[in-house]
N, C-alpha and C positions, 0 to 999 in steps of 0.2 A: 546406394545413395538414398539419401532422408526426403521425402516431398516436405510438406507445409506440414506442421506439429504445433497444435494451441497449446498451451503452458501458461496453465493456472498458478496462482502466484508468484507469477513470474518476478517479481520486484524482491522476493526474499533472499535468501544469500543457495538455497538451494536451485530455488526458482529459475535466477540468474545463471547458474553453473549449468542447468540443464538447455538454457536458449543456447549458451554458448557451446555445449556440445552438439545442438542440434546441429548448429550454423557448418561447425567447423566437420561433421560428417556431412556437409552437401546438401543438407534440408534448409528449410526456412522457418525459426522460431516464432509464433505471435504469441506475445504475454498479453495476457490476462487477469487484473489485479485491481484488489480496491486503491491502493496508491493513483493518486491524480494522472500521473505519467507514468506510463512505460513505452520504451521504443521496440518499435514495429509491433503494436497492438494496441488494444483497449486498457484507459484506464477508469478509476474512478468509478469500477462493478462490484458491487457490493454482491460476492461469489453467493451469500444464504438469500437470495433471494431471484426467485424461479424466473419472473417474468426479464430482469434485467441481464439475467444469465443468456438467455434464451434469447434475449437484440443484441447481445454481445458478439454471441456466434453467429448467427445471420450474417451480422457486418463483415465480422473475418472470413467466415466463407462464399462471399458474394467477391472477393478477390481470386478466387482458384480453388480446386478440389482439396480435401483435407484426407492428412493419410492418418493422422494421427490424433492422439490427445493425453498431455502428461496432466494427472490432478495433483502437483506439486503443493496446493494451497494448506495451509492447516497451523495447528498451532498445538504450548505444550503447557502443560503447569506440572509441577510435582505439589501435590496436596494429600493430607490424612483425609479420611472420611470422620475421626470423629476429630472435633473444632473445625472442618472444612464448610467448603458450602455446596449442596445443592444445586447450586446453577454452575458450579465449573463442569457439574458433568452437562447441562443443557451448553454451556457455553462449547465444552469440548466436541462434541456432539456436529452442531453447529459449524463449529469451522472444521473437523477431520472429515466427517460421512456425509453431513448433507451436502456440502460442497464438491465433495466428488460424486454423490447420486446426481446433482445437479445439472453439473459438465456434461456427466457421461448423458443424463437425457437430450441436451440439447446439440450434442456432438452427433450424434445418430442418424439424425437425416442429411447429413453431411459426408458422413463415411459410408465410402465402396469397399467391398469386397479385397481382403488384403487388409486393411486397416487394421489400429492397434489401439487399445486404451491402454495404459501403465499409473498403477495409484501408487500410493505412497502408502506404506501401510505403518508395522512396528513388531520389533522379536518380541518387543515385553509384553505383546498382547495374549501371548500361549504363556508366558513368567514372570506377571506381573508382580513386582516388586513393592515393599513401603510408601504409600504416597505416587501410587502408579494409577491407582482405580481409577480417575476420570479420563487420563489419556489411554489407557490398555481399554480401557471400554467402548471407547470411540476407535480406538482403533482395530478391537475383535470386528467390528461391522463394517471395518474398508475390506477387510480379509474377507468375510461372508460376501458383501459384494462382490469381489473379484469373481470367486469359487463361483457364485450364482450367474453373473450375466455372462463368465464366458460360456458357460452351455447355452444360455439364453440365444447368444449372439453366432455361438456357432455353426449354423446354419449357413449364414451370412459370409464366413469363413472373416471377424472379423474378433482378432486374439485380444484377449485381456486379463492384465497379470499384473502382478504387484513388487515394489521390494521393501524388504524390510529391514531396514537399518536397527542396530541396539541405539545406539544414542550420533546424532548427526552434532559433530563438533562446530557451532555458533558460537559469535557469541553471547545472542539468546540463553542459549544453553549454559555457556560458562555463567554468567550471572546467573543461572536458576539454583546453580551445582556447583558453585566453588571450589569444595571440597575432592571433588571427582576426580578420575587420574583421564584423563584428557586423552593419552595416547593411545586409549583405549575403545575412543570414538571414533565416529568412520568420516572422514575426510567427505565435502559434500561434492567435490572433484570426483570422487571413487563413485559415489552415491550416482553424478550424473551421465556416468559412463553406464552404471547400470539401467539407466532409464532409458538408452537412448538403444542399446544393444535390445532392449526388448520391443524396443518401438518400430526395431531396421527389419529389416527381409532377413538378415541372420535370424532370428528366431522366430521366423515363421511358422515353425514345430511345436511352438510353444505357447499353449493358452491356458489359463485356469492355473497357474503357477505366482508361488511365494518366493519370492527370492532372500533369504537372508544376508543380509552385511552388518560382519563384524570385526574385521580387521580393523585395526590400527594402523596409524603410522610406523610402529614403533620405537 
């Protein structure tokens, strides 16, 4: 059974999937989102910025011990680099890595022993594609986080691990990619079973791991 799990963007259609599997294995979800409302959490946290991150979690754990922390938050463009701009990679930036170094800082003095961070990472950050560079670049440095603070945190005996979807089927996404063959996307249902498996006492065993998801529906 799940204790309390913060879940950062929680109001996105990922975000969402994953409170709801928190709930429904026995934990309790708080989202965390710049969206005005989210229920049973904070809203209206502007995730890239430290100090409002940091009164966010306080709040939430001045309710009970926290076992967990999912960094669901982030976002995606498909853009070239040459007629692109420059700031989608500071914008990507922004919302995939800093937002989860963020969390993960202020999650810390929060979690005991046993505890798990899970980020959200991306396959196409080892096979970066056409019009991939600002989101595989932001998202090669949710993967180096991972790899780096689970030794960091190991100590502590406190696991953090990543998964990595190819493309999460939105429909964000379908507008970004019209063209795309969809059933080749990974369902954010599938996605949030994977979050929540690395978050439980089942993988306990397990820190410093990428998970890839690429199944389809079919």
């Amino acid at each position: 059974m799940l204790g309390t799990i913060i879940v950062t963007g929680a109001a996105g259609v990922l975000g969402r999937a994953v409170c709801a599997k928190v709930e429904e294995a026995g934990g309790r979800a708080l989202g965390v989102d710049l969206a005005p409302e989210v229920p049973s959490g904070v809203g209206g946290v502007d995730l890239t910025d430290e100090a409002a991150v940091t009164e966010a979690f306080g709040k939430l754990a001045a309710s009970g011990p926290i076992q967990g922390l999912a960094n669901i938050a982030g976002g995606f463009v498909w853009e070239k680099v040459e007629g692109g701009s420059a700031e989608s990679f500071d914008r990507l930036y922004r919302m995939n890595l800093r937002t989860a170094v963020l969390a993960s800082r202020a999650v810390l003095p929060h979690l005991s022993q046993g505890g798990a961070i899970v980020n959200v990472g991306a396959a196409a950050a080892a096979a970066p594609g056409e019009g991939m560079a600002p989101y595989a670049a932001s998202k090669a440095g949710v993967s180096a986080l991972t790899e780096s603070l689970a030794e960091e945190l190991r100590v502590r005996r406190i696991r953090v691990n990543a998964v990595l979807p190819t493309i999460l089927d939105t429909p964000t996404n379908r507008g970004d990619m019209p063209d795309a063959d969809f059933a080749a996307w990974v369902d954010p249902e599938d996605a949030a079973e994977a979050v929540v498996f690395l978050l439980s006492e089942q993988a306990r065993a397990v820190t410093g791991a990428s998970l890839k998801l690429s199944l389809g529906r079919g």
